[in-house]
MOPAC internal coordinates of N, CA, C and O (Angstrom, degrees):
PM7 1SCF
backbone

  N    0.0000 0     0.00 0     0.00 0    0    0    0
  C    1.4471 1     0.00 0     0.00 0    1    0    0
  C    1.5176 1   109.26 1     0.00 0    2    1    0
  O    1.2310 1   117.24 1   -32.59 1    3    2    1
  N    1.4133 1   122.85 1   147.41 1    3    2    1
  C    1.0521 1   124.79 1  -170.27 1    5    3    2
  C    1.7989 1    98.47 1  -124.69 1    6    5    3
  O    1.2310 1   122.06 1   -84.95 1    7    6    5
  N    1.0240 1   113.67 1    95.05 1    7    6    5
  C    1.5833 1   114.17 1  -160.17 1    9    7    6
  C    1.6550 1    90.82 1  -103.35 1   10    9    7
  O    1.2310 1   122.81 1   -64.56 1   11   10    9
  N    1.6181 1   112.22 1   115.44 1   11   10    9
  C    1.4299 1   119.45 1   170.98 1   13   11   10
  C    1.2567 1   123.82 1  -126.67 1   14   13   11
  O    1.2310 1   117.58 1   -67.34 1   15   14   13
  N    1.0025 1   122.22 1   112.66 1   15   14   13
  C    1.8773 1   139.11 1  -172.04 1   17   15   14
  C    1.5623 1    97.34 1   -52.33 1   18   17   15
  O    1.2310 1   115.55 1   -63.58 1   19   18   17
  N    0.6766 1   126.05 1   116.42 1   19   18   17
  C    1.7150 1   164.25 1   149.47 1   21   19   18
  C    2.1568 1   118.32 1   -66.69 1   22   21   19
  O    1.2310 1   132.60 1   127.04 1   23   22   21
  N    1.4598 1    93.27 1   -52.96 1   23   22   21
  C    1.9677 1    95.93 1  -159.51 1   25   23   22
  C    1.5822 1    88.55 1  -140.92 1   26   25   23
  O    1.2310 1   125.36 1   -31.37 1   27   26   25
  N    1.4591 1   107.30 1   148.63 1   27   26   25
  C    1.2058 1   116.90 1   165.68 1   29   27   26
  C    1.4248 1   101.14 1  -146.00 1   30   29   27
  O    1.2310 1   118.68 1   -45.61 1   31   30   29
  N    1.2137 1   120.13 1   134.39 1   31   30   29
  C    1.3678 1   136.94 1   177.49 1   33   31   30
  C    1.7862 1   127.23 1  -126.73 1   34   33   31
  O    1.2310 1   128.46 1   -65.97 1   35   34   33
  N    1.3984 1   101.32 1   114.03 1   35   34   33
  C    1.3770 1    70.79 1   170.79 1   37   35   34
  C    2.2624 1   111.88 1  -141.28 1   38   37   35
  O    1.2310 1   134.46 1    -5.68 1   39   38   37
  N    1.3875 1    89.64 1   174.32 1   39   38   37
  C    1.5860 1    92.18 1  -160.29 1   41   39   38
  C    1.6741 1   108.64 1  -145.42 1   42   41   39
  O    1.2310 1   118.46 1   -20.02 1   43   42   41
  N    1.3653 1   120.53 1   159.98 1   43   42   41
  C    1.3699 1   138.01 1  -141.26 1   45   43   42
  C    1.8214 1   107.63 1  -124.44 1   46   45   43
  O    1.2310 1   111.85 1   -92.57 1   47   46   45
  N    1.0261 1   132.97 1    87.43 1   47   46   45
  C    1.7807 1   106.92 1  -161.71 1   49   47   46
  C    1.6655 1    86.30 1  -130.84 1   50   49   47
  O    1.2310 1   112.31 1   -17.43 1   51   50   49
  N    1.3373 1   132.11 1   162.57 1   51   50   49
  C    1.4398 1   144.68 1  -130.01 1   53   51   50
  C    1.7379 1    98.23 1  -167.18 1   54   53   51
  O    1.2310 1   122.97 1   -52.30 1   55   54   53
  N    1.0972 1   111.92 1   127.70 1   55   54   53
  C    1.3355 1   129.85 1   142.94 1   57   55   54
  C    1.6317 1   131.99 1   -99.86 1   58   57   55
  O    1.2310 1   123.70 1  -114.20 1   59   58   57
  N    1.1109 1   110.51 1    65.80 1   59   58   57
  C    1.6825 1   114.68 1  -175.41 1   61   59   58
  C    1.3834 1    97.77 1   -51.26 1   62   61   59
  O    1.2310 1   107.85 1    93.62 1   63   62   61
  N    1.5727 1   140.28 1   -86.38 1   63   62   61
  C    1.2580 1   122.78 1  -142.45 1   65   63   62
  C    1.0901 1   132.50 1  -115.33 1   66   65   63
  O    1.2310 1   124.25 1  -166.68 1   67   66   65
  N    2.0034 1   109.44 1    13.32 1   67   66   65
  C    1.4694 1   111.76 1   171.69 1   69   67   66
  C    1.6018 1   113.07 1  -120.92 1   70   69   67
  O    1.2310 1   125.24 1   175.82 1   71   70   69
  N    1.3952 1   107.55 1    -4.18 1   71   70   69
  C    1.8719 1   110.40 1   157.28 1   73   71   70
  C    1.4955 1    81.95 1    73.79 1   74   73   71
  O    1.2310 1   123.05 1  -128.65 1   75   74   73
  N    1.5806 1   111.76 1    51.35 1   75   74   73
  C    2.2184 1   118.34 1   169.27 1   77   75   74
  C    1.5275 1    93.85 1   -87.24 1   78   77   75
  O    1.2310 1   122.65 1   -71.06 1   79   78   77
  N    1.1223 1   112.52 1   108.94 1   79   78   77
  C    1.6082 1    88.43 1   163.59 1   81   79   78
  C    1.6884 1   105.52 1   -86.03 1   82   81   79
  O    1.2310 1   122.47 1   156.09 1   83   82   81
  N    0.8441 1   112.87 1   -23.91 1   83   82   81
  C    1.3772 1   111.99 1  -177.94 1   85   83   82
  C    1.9442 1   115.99 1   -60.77 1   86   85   83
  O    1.2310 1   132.18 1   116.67 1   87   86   85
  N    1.6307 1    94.08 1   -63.33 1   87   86   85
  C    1.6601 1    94.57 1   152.92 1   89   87   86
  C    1.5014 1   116.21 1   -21.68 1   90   89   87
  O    1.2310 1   117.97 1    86.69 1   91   90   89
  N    1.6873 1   121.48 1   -93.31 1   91   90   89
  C    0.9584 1   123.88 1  -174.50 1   93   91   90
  C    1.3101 1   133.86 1   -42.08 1   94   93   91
  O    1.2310 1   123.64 1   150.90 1   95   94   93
  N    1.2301 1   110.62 1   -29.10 1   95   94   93
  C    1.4793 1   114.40 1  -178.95 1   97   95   94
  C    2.2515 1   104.59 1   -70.04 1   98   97   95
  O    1.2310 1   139.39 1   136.12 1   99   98   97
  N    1.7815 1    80.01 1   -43.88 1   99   98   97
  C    1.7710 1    99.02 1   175.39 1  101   99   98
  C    1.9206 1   108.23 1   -46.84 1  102  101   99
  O    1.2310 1   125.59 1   135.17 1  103  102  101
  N    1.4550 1   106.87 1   -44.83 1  103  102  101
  C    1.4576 1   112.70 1  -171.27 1  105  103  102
  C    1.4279 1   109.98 1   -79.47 1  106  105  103
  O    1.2310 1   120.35 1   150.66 1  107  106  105
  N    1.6682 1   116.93 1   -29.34 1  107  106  105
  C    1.8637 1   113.74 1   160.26 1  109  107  106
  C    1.2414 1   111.61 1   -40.75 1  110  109  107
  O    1.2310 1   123.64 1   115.52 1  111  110  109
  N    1.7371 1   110.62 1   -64.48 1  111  110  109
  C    1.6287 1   120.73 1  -167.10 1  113  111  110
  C    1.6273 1   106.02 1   -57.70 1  114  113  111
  O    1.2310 1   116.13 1   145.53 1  115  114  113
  N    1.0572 1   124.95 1   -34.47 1  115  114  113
  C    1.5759 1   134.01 1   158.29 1  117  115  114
  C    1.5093 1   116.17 1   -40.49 1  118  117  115
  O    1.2310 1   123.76 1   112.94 1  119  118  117
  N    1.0924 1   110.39 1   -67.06 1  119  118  117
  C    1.5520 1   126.91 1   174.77 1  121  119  118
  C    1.9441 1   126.98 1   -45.68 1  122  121  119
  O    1.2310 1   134.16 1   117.03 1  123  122  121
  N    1.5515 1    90.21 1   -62.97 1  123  122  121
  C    1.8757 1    99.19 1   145.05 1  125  123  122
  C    1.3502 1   140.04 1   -44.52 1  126  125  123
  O    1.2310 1   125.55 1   123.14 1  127  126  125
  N    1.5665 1   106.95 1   -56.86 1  127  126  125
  C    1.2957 1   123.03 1  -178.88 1  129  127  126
  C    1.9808 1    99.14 1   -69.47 1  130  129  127
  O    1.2310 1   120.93 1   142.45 1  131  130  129
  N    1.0341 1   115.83 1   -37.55 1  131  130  129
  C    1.6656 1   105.07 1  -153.63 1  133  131  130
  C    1.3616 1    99.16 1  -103.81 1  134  133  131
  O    1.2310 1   113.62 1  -159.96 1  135  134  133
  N    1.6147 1   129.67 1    20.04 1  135  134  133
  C    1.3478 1   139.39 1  -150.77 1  137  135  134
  C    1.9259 1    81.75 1   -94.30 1  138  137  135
  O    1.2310 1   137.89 1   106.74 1  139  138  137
  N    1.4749 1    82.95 1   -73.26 1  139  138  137
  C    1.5863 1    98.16 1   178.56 1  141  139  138
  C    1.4212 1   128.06 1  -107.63 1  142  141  139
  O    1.2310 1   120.63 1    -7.07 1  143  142  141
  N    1.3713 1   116.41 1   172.93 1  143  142  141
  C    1.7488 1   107.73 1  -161.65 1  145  143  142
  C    1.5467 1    77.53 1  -141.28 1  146  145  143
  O    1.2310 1   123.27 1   -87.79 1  147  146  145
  N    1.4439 1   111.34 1    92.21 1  147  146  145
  C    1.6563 1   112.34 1   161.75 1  149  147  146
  C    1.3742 1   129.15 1  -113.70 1  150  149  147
  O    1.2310 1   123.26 1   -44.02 1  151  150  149
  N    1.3125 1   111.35 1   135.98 1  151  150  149
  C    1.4872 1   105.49 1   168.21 1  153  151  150
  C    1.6829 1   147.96 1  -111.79 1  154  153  151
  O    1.2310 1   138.55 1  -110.99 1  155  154  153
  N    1.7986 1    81.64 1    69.01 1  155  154  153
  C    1.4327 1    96.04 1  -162.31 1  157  155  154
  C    2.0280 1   114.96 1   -71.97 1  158  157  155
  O    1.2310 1   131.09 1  -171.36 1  159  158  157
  N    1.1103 1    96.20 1     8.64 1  159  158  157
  C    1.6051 1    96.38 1  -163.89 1  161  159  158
  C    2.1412 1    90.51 1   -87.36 1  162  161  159
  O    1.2310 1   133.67 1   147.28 1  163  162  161
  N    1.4710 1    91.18 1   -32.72 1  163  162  161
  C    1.3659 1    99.48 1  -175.78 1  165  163  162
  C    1.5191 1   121.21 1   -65.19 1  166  165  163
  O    1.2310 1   137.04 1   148.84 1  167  166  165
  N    1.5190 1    84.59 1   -31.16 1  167  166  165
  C    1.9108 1   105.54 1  -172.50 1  169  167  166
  C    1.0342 1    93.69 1   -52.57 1  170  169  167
  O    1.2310 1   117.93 1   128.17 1  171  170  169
  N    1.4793 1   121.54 1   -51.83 1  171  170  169
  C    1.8388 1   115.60 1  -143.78 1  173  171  170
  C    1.7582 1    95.60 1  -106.98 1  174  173  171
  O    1.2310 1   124.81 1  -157.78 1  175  174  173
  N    1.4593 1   108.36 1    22.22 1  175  174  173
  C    1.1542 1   101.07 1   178.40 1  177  175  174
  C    1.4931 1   121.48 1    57.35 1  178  177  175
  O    1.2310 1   115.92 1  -125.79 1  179  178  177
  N    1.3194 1   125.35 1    54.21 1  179  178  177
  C    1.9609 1   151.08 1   172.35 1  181  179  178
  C    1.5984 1   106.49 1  -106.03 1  182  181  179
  O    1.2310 1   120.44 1    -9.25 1  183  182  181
  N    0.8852 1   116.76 1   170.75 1  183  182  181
  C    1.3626 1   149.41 1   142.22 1  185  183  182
  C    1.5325 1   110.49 1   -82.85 1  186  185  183
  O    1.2310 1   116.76 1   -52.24 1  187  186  185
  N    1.0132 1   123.77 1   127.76 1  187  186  185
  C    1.4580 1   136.00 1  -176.02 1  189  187  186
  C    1.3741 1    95.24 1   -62.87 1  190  189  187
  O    1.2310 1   106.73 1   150.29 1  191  190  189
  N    1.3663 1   142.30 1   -29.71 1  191  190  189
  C    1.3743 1   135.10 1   169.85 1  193  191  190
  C    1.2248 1   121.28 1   -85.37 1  194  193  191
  O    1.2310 1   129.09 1  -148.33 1  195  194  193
  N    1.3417 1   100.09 1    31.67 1  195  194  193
  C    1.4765 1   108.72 1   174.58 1  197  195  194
  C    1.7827 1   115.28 1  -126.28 1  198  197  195
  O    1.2310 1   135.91 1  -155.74 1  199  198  197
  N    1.7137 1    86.81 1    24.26 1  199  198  197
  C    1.5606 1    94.45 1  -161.02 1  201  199  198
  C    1.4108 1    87.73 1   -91.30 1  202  201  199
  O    1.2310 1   114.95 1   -30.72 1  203  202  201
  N    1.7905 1   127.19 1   149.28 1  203  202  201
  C    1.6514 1   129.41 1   157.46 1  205  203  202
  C    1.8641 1    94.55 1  -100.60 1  206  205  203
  O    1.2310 1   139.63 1   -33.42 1  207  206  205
  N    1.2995 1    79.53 1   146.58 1  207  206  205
  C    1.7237 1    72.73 1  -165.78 1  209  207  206
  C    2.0191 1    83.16 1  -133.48 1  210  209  207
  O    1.2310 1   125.70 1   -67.92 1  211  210  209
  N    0.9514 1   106.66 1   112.08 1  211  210  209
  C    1.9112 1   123.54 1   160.76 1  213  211  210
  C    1.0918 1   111.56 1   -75.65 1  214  213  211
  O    1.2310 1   111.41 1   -65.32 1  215  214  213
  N    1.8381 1   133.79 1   114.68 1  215  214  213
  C    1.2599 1   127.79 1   175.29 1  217  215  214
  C    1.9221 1   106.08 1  -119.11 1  218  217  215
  O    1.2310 1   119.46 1   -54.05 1  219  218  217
  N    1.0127 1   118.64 1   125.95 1  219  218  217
  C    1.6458 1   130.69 1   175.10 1  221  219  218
  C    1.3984 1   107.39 1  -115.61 1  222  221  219
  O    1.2310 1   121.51 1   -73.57 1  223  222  221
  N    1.3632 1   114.71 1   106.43 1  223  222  221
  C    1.4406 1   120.62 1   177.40 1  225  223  222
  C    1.8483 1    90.18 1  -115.13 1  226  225  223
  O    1.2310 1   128.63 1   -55.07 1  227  226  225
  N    1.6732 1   100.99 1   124.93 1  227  226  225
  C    1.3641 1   100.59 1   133.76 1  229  227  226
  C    1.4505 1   158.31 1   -94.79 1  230  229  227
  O    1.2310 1   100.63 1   -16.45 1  231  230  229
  N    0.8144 1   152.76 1   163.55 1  231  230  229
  C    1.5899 1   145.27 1  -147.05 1  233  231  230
  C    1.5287 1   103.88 1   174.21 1  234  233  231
  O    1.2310 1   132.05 1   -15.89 1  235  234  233
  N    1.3147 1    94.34 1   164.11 1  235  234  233
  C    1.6208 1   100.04 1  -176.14 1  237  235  234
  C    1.2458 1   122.31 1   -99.01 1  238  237  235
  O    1.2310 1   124.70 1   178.15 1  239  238  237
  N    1.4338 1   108.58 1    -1.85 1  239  238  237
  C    1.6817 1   128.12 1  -172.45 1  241  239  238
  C    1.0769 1    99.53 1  -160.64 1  242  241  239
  O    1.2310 1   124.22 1   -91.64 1  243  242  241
  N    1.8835 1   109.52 1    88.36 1  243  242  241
  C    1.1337 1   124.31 1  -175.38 1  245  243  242
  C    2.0067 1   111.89 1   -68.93 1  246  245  243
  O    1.2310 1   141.80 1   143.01 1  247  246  245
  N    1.5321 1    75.29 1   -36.99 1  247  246  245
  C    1.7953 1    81.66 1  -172.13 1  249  247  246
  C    1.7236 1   123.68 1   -74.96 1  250  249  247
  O    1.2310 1   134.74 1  -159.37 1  251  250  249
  N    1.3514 1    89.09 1    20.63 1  251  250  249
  C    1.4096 1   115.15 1  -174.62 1  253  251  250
  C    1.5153 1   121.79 1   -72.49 1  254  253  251
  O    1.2310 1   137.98 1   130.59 1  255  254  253
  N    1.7611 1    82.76 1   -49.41 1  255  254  253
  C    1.6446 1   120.17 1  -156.29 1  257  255  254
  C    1.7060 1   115.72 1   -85.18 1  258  257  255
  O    1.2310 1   122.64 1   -84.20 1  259  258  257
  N    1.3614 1   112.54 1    95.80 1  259  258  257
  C    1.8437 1   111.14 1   161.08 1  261  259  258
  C    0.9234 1   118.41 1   -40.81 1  262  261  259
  O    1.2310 1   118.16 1   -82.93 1  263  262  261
  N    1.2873 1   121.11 1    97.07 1  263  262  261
  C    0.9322 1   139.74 1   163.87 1  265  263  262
  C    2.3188 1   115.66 1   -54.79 1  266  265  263
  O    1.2310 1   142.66 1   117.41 1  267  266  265
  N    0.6797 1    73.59 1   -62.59 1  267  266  265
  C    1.6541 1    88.47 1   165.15 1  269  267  266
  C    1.6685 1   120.65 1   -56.29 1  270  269  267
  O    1.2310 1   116.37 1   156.69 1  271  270  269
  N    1.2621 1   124.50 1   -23.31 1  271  270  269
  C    1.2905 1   134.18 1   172.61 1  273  271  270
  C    1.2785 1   105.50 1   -84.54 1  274  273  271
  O    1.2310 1   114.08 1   151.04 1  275  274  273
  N    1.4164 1   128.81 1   -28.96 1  275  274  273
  C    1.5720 1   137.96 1  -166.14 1  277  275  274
  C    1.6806 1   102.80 1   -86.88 1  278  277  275
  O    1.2310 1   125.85 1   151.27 1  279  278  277
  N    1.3817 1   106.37 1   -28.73 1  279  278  277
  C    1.6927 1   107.70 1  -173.10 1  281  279  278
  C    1.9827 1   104.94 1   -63.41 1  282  281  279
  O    1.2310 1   132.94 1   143.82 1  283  282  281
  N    1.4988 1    92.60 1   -36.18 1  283  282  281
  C    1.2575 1   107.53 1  -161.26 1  285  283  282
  C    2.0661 1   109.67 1   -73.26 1  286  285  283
  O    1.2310 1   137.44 1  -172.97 1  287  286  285
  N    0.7759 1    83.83 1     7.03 1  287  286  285
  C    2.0092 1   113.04 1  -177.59 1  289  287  286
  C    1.7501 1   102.65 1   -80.12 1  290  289  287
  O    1.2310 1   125.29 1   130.17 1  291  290  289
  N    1.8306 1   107.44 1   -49.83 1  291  290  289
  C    1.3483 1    96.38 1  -163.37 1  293  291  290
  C    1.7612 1    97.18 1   -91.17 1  294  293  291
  O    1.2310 1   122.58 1   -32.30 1  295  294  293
  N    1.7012 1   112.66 1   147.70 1  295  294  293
  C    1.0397 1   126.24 1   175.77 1  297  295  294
  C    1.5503 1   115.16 1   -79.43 1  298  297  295
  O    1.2310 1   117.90 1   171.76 1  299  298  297
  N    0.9021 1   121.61 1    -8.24 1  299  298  297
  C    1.5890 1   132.68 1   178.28 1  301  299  298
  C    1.6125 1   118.00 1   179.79 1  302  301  299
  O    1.2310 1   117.73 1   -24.19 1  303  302  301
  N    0.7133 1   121.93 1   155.81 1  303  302  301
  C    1.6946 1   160.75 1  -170.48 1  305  303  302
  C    1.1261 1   108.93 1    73.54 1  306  305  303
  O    1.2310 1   117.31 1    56.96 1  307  306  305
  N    1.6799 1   122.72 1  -123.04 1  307  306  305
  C    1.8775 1   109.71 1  -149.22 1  309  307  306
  C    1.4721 1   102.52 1  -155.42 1  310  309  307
  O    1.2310 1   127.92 1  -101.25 1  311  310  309
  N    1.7779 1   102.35 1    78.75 1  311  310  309
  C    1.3879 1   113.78 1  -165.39 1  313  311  310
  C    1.9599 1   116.24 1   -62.62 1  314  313  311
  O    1.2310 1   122.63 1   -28.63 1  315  314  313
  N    0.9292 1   112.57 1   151.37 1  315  314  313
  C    1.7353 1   104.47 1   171.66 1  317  315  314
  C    1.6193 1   103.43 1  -142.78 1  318  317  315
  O    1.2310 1   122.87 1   -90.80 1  319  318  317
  N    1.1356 1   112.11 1    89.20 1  319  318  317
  C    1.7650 1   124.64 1  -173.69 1  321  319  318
  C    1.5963 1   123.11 1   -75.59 1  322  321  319
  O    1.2310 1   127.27 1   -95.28 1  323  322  321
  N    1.2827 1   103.62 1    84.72 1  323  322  321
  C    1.7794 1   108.16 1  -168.79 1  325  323  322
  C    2.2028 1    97.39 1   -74.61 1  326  325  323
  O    1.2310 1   133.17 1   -41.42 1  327  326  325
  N    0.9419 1    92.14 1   138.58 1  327  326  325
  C    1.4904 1   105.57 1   168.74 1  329  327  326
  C    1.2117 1   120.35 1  -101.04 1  330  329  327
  O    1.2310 1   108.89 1   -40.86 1  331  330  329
  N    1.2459 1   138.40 1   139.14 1  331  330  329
  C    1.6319 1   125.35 1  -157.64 1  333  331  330
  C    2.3011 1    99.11 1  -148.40 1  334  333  331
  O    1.2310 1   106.27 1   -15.75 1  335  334  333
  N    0.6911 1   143.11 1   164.25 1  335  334  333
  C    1.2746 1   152.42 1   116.54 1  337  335  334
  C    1.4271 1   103.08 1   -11.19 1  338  337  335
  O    1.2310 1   111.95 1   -52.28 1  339  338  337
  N    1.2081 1   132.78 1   127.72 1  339  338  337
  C    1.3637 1   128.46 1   132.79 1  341  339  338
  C    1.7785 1   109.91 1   175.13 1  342  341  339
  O    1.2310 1   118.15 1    49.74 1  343  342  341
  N    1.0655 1   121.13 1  -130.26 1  343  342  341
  C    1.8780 1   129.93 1   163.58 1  345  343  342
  C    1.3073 1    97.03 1    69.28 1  346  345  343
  O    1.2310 1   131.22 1    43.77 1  347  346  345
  N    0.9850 1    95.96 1  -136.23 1  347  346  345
  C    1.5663 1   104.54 1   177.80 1  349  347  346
  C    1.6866 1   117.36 1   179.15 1  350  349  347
  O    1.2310 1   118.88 1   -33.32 1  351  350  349
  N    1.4796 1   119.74 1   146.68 1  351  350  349
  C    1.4809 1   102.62 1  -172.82 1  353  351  350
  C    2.0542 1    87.13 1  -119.30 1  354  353  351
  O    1.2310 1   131.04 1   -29.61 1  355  354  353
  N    0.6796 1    96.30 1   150.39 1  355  354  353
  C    1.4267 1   118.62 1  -170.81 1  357  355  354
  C    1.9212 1   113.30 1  -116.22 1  358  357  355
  O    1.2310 1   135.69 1   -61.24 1  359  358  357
  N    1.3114 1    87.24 1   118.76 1  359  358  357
  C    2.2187 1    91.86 1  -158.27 1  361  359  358
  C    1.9248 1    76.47 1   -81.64 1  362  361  359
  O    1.2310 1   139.99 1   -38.18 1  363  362  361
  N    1.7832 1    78.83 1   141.82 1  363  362  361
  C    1.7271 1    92.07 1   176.37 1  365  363  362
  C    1.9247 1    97.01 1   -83.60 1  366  365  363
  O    1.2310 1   129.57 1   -12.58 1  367  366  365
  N    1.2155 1    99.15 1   167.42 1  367  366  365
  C    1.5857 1   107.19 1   175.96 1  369  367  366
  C    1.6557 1    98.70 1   -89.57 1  370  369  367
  O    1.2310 1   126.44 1   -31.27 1  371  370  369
  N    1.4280 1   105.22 1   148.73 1  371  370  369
  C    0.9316 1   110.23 1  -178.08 1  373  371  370
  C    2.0854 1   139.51 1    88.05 1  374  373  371
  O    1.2310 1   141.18 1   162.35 1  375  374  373
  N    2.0202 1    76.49 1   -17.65 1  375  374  373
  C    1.7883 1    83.39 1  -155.67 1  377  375  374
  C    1.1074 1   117.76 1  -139.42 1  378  377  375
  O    1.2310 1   103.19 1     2.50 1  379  378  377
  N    1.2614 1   148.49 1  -177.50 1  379  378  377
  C    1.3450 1   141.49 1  -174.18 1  381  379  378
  C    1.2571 1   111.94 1   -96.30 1  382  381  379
  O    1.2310 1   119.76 1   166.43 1  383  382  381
  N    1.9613 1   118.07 1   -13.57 1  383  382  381
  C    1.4937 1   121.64 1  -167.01 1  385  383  382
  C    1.6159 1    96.38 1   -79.77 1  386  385  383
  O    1.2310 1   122.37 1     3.99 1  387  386  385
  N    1.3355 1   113.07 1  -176.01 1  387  386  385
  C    1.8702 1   148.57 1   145.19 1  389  387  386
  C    0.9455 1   130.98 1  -131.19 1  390  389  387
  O    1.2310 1   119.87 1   -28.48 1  391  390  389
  N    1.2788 1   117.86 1   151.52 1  391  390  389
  C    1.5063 1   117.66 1   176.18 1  393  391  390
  C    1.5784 1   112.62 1  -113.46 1  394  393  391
  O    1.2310 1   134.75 1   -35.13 1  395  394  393
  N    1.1360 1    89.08 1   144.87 1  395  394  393
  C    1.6126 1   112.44 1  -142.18 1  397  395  394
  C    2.2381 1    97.08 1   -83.47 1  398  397  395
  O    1.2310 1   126.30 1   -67.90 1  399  398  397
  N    0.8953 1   105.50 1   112.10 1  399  398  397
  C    1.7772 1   104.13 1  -178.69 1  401  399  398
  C    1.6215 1    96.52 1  -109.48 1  402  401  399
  O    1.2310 1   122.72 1   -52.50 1  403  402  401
  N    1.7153 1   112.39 1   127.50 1  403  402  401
  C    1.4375 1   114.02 1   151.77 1  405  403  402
  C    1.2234 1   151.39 1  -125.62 1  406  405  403
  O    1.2310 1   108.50 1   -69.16 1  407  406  405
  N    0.8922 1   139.11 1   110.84 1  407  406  405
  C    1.8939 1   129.04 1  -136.16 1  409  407  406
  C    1.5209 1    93.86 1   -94.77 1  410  409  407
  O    1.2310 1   118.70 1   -39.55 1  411  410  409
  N    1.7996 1   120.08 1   140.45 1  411  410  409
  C    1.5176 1   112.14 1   163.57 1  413  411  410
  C    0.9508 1   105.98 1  -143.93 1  414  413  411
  O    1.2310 1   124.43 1   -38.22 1  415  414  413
  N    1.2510 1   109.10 1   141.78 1  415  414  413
  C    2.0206 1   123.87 1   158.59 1  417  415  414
  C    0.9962 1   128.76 1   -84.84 1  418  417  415
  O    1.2310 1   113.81 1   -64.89 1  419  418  417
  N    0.9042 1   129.31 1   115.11 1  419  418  417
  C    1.7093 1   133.49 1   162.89 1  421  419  418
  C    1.4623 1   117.23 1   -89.96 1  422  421  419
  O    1.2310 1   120.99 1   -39.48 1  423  422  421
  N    1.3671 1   115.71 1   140.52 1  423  422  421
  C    1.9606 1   118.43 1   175.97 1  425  423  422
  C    1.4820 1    71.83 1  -151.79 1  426  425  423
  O    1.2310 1   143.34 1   -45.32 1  427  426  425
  N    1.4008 1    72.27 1   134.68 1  427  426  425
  C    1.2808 1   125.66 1   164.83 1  429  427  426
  C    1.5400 1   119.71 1   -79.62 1  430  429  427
  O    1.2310 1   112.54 1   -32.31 1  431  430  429
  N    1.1067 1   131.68 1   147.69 1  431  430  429
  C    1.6480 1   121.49 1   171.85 1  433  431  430
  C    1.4519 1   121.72 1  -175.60 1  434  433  431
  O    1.2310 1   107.71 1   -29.58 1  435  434  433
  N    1.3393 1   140.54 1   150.42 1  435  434  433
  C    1.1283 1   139.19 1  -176.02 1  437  435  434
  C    1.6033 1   105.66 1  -147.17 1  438  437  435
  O    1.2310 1   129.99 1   -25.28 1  439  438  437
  N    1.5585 1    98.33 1   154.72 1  439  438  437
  C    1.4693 1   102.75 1  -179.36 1  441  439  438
  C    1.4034 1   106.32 1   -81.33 1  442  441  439
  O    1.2310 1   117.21 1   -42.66 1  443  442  441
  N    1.5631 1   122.91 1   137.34 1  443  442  441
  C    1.0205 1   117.00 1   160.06 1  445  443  442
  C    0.7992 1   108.47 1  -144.64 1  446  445  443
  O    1.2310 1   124.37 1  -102.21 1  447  446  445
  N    1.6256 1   109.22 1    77.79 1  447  446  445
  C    1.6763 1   111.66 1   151.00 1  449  447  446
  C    1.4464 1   113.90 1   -83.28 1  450  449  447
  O    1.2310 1   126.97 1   -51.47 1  451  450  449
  N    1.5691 1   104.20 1   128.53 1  451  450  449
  C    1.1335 1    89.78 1   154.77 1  453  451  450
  C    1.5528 1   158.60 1   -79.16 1  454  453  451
  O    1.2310 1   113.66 1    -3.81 1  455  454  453
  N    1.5701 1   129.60 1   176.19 1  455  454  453
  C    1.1165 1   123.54 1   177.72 1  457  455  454
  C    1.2583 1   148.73 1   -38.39 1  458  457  455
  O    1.2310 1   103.83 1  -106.98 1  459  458  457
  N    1.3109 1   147.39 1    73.02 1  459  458  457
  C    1.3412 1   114.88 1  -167.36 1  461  459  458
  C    1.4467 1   109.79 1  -105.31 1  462  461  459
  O    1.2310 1   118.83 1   -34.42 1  463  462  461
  N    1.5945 1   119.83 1   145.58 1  463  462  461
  C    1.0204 1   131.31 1   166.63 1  465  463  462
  C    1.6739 1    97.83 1   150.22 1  466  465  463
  O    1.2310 1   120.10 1   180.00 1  467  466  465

């Protein structure tokens, strides 16, 4: 397979008042995906289900995050959602809560090996 990055996206999504990390990470992939409306699967002549799609969300409580709820976000191709350390939780004033910040990347990619025969 000749797997070559094509799109990179990335997006910002927040849990202010229920401390979701999962939400937030869900509202990054929101943020990326709905930034832009491209149709690169078409460009190179694909099927949109032929898209590999790499997702890296950071967060501060990775082991937080459903992973499996986040797959269910992309409308087509063949998501693989790595969870990492990072975002940031932000101490409320006044209180014992945070609000929950999650940063994500999306790349885009398709095989293009070519034909032989």
């Amino acid at each position: 397979m000749a797997k070559k990055r094509v799109v990179v996206e990335f997006g910002m999504g927040t849990s202010i008042r229920s401390r979701n990390y999962t939400e937030a990470a869900a509202r990054a992939i929101r943020d990326a995906l709905w930034r832009n409306s491209l149709n690169v699967a078409e460009f190179f002549g694909f099927p949109k289900t032929a898209m590999i799609i790499d997702v890296e969300i950071g967060i501060q409580r990775p082991e937080e995050v459903d992973r499996e709820a986040l797959v269910g976000l992309f409308p087509y191709g063949t998501p693989s959602i790595t969870v990492v350390k990072g975002g940031l939780d932000v101490p409320k004033h006044g209180s014992d809560g945070v609000s929950v910040i999650a940063h994500a990347a999306i790349i885009v990619s398709f095989d293009m090996e070519p034909a032989h025969g």
